[in-house]
C-alpha positions in Angstrom: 0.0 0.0 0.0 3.0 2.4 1.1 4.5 2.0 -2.9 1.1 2.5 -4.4 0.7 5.7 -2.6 4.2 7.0 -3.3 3.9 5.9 -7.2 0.4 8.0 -7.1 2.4 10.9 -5.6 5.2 10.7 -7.8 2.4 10.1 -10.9 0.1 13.0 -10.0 3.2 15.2 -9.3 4.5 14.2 -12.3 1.1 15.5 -14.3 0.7 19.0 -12.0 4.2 19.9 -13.2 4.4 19.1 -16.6 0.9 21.0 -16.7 3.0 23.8 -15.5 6.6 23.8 -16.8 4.7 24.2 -20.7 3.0 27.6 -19.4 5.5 29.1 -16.8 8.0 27.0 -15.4 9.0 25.4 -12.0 7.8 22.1 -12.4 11.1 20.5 -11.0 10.9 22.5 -7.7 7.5 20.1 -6.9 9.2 17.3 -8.4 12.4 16.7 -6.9 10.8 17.2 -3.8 8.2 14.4 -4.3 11.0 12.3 -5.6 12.7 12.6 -2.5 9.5 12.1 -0.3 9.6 8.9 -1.7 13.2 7.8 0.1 15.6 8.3 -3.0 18.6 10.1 -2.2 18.6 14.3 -3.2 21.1 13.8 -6.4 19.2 11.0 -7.1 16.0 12.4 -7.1 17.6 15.6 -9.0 18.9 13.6 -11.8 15.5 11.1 -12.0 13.6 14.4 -12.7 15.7 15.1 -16.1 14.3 11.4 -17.8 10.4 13.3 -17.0 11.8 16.5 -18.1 13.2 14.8 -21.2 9.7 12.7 -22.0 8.0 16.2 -21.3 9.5 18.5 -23.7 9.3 16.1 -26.2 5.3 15.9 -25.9 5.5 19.8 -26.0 7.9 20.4 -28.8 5.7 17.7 -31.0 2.6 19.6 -30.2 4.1 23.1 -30.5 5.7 22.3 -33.9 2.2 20.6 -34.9 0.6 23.5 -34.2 3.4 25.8 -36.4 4.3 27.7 -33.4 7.4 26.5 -33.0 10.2 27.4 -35.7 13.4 25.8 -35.6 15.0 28.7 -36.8 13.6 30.7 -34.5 15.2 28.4 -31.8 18.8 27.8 -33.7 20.8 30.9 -32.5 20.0 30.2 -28.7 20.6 26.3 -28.9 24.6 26.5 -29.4 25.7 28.1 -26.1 23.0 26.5 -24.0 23.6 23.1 -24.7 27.5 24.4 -24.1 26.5 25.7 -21.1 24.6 22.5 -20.1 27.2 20.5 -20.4 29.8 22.2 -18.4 26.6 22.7 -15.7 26.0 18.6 -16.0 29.7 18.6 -15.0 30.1 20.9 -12.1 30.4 18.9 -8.7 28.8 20.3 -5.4 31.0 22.0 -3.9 29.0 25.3 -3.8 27.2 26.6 -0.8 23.7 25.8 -1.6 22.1 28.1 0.8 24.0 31.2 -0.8 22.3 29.9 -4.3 19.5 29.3 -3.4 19.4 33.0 -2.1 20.6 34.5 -5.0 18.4 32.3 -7.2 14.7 33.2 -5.3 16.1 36.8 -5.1 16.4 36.4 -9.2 13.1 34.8 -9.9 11.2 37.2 -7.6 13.3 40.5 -9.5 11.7 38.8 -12.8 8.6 38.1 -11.3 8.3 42.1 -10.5 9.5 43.2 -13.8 6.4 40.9 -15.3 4.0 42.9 -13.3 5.6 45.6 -13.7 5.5 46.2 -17.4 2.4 44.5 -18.5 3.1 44.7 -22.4 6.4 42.5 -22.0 6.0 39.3 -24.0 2.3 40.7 -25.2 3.5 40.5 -29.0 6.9 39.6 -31.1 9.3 42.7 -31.4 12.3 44.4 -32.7 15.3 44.4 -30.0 19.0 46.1 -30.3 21.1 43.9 -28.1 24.3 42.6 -29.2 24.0 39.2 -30.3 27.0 38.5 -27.6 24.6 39.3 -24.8 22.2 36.7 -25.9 25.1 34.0 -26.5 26.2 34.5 -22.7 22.9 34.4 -21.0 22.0 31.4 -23.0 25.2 30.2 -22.0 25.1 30.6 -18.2 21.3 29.4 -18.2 22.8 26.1 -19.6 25.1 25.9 -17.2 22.6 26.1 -14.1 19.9 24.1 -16.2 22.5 21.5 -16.4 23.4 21.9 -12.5 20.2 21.7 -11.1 17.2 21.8 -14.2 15.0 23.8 -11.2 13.2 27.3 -12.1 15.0 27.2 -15.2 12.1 28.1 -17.3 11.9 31.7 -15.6 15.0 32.4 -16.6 15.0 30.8 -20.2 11.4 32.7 -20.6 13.3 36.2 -19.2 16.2 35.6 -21.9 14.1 35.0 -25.2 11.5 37.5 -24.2 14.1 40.8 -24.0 16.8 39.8 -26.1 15.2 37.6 -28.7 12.1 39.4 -28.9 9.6 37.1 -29.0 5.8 36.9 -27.6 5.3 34.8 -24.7 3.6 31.8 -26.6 6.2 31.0 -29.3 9.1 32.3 -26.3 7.4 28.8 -24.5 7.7 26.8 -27.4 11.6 27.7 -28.1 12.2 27.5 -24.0 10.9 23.4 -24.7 12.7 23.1 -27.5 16.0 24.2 -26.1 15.4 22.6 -22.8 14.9 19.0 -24.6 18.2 19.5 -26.4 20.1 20.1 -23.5 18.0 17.7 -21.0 19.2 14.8 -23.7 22.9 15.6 -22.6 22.1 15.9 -18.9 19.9 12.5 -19.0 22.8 10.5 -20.5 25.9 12.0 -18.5 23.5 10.7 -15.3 22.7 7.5 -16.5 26.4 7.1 -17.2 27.3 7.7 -13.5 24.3 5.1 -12.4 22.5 7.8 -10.7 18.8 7.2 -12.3 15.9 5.5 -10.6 14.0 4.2 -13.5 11.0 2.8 -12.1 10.6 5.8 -10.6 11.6 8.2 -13.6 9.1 6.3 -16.1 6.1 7.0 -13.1 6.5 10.5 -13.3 7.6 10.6 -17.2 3.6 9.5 -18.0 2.7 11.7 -15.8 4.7 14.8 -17.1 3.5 13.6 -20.5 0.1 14.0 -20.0 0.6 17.3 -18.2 2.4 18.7 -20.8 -0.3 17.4 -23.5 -2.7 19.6 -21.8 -0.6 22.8 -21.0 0.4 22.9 -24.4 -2.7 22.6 -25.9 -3.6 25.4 -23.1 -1.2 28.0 -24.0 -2.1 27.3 -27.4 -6.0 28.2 -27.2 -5.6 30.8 -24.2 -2.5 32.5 -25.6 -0.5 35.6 -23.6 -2.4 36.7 -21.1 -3.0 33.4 -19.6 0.6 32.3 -19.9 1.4 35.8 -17.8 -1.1 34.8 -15.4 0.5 31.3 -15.1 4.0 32.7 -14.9 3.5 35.1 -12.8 1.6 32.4 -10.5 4.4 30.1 -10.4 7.2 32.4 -10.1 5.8 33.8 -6.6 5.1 30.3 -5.4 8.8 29.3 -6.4 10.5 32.2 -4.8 8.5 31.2 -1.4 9.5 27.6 -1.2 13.2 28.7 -1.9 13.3 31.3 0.3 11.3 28.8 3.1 13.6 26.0 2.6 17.2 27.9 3.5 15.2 29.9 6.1 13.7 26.6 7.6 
């Protein structure tokens, strides 16, 4: 009875947050948790998440391209230095002090968060921008890097990126952010599986589960478009901060 209950956690978990991760972001910080809940170790747990993450994107990028929202060369320029950045993040050993991250990180997503509500029209439509093209490379690059350290809230900041130096509206800005995620995720998934650090009964529980949830979040951004992805963002981003901000307070 104890395993059902924990492979119906891990299962409904698994649909909440790929429901989630499509619109906004922040799926892995319910996740990992639930992973853990269930008695595997934290960096198990962390690298379990990537095989759902992987499964995920994939339903979303299928859907997204079905649907002609998602270009390819849209997504091209951004792919290079985040997969880079991926695989030096997939690399990195611990030895950071995670409460200081973890600071710095809820700090981030809340400053993003504000900016959101701040300027209402950001990510409303798909417009001109005059950055240097280096600026977008290194972003991209050091997003990669912590997507491949920890995956976590790395929507916000992929979203952040591709809305004010690529330009884009917030709908096809979700499809490229799943489509670049995927490509990097594939890296991540078989650098952990290398090392033996993959529960698989557990990461194909929550990978049907993140399946279905992404099936219905992309079909959701698709037929509710911007406002509702703000909404959803700006939803997730607040709760995220909290729990980070709870857990290295707690």
């Amino acid at each position: 009875m104890e395993l059902l209950l924990s492979f119906a956690l891990v299962f409904l978990t698994g649909v909440f947050a790929g429901f989630v991760n499509v619109l906004a972001g922040g799926g892995s910080f319910i996740t990992i948790p639930a992973l853990y809940l269930t008695g595997l170790p934290v960096d198990v747990a962390n690298a379990t998440n990537r095989v759902a993450v992987l499964f995920q994107c994939l339903t979303s990028v299928v859907e997204f391209k079905r649907k002609g929202v998602l270009k390819v060369r849209d997504m091209i320029p951004f792919l290079v230095p985040a997969l880079v950045g991926s695989l030096i993040g997939s690399f990195i050993m611990i030895s950071i002090d995670k409460r200081t991250l973890q600071i710095v990180i809820a700090l981030m997503i809340f400053a993003i968060g504000g900016l959101l509500a701040l300027k209402p029209d950001l990510g409303s439509k798909t417009r001109q921008t005059n950055l240097p093209r280096w600026v977008g490379w290194l972003s991209l690059f050091l997003i990669g890097i912590y997507g491949g350290f920890l995956q976590a809230g790395v929507g916000f900041f992929l979203i952040f990126a591709l809305v004010t130096i690529g330009g884009f509206d917030l709908l096809t800005t979700n499809a490229i952010k799943m489509g670049i995620v995927l490509s990097y995720t594939v890296i991540s998934v078989l650098l952990f599986w290398a090392h033996g650090i993959i529960d698989i009964k557990a990461a194909l529980i929550l990978s049907l589960g993140n399946v279905i949830g992404a099936y219905l979040g992309t079909h959701t951004a698709i037929s509710k478009g911007n406002r509702f992805i703000r909404m959803a963002l700006l939803t997730m981003i607040v709760l995220s901060a909290l729990k980070m901000l709870w857990d290295v307070l707690s």
